[in-house]
C-alpha positions in Angstrom: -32.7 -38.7 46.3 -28.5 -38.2 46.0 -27.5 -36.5 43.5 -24.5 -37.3 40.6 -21.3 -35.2 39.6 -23.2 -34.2 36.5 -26.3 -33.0 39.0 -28.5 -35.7 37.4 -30.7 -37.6 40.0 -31.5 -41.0 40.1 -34.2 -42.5 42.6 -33.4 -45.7 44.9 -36.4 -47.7 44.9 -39.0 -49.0 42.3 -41.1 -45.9 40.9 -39.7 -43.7 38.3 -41.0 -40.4 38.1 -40.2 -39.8 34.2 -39.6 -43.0 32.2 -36.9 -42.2 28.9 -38.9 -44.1 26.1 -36.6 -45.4 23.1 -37.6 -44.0 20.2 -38.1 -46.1 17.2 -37.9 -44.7 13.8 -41.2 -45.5 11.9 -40.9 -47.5 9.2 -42.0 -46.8 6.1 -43.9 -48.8 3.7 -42.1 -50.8 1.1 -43.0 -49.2 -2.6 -43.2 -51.9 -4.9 -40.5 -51.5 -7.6 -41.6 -51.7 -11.6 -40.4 -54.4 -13.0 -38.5 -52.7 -15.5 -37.0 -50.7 -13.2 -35.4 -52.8 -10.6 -34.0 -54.9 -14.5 -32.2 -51.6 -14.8 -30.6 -51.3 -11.5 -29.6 -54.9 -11.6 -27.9 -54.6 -14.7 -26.5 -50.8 -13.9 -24.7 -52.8 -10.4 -22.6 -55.4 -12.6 -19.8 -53.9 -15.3 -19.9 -55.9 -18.4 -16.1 -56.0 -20.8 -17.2 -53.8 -23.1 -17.6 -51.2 -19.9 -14.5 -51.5 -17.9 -12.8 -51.4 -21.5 -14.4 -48.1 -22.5 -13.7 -46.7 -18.7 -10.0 -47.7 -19.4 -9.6 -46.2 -23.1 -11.0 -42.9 -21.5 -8.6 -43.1 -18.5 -6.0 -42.9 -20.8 -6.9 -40.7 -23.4 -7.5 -37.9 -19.9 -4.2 -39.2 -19.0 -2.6 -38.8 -22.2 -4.3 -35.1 -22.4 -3.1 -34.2 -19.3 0.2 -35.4 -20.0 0.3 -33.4 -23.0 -1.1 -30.3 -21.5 1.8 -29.8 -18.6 4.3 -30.4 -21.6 2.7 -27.1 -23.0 2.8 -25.6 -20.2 6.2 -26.1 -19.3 7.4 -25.1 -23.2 5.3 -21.8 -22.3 7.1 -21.3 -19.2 10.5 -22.3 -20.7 9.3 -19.1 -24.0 8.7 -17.0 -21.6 11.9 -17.2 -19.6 13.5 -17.1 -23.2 11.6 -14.1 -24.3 12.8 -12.0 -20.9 16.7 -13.2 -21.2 16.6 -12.1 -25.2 14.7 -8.8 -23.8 17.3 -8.0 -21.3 19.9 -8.9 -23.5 18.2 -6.1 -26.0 18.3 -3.5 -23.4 22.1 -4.0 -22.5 23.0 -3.4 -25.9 21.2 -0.5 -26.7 22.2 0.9 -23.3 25.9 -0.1 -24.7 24.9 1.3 -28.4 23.5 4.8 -26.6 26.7 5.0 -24.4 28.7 4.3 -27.5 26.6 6.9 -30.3 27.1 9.4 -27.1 30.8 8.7 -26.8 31.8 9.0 -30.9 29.1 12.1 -30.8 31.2 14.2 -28.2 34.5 12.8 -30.0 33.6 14.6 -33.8 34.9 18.2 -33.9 33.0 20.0 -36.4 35.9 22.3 -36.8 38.2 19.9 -37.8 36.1 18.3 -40.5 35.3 21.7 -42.1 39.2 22.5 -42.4 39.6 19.1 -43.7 36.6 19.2 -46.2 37.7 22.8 -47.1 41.3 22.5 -47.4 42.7 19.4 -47.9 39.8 18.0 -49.7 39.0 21.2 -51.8 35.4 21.5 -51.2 33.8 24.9 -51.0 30.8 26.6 -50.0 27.4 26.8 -52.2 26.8 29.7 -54.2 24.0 31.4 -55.2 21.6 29.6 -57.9 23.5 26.0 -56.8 20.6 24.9 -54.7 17.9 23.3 -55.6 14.7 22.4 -54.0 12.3 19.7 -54.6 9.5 18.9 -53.3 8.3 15.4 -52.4 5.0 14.0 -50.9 7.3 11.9 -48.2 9.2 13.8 -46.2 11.9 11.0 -45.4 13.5 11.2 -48.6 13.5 11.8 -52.5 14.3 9.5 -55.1 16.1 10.5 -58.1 14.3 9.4 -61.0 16.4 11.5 -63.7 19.3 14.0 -64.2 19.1 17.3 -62.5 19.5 20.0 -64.7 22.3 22.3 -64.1 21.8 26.3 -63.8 24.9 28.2 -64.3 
């Protein structure tokens, strides 16, 4: 016996120790196919006119859809990059409108428009029984709906 690289050993002469059979699949037995059944297969392997037509009316109508579908999607990506310009546009200019209210507001002197009002403009203070209150079910504002009646 000598033995191989791959330590498999072979035997000089004519007796084999361990014959490798060949395997052979078994075979089966042949079912016998319904008439009717091996009609449909037949006619399910050939594509008739009226087929390959409908196949290609569906191909594009999915095509069409599809085509139709990424156009939405891209005028819903194209809104939505409109919408976030427009919003940051909105928050500049009410960061401008803030800085601005806060820049006239630190401007008005109170003193000034009281000496104006008062003296120049003749206005004076109210007096006693001049007020009067109303009440109203909203508290934003009232409406006048007549004349108010004067107390003196």
């Amino acid at each position: 016996m000598k033995a191989t690289r791959q330590n498999a050993y072979y035997v000089d002469g004519n007796t084999v120790r361990k014959a490798q059979p060949v395997r052979q699949m078994p075979e089966r037995p042949k079912k016998k196919v319904n008439n009717s059944v091996r009609k449909n297969r037949d006619r399910a392997k050939h594509m008739n006119a009226g087929y390959v037509l409908f196949l290609s009316a569906a191909l594009v109508a999915a095509g069409m859809i599809l085509v139709y579908y990424i156009g939405l999607q891209s005028d819903i990506t194209n809104s939505v990059k409109h919408i976030a310009s427009l919003e940051r546009q909105l928050n500049a200019l009410k960061v401008a409108n803030e800085e601005d209210y806060t820049r006239i507001s630190s401007n008005v002197d109170l003193e000034e428009i009281r000496r104006i009002a008062i003296q120049e403009l003749g206005m004076q203070y109210a007096r006693e029984g001049q007020i009067v209150s109303f009440t109203s079910e909203n508290s934003d504002y009232v409406k006048q709906m007549a004349e108010i009646p004067k107390k003196e």
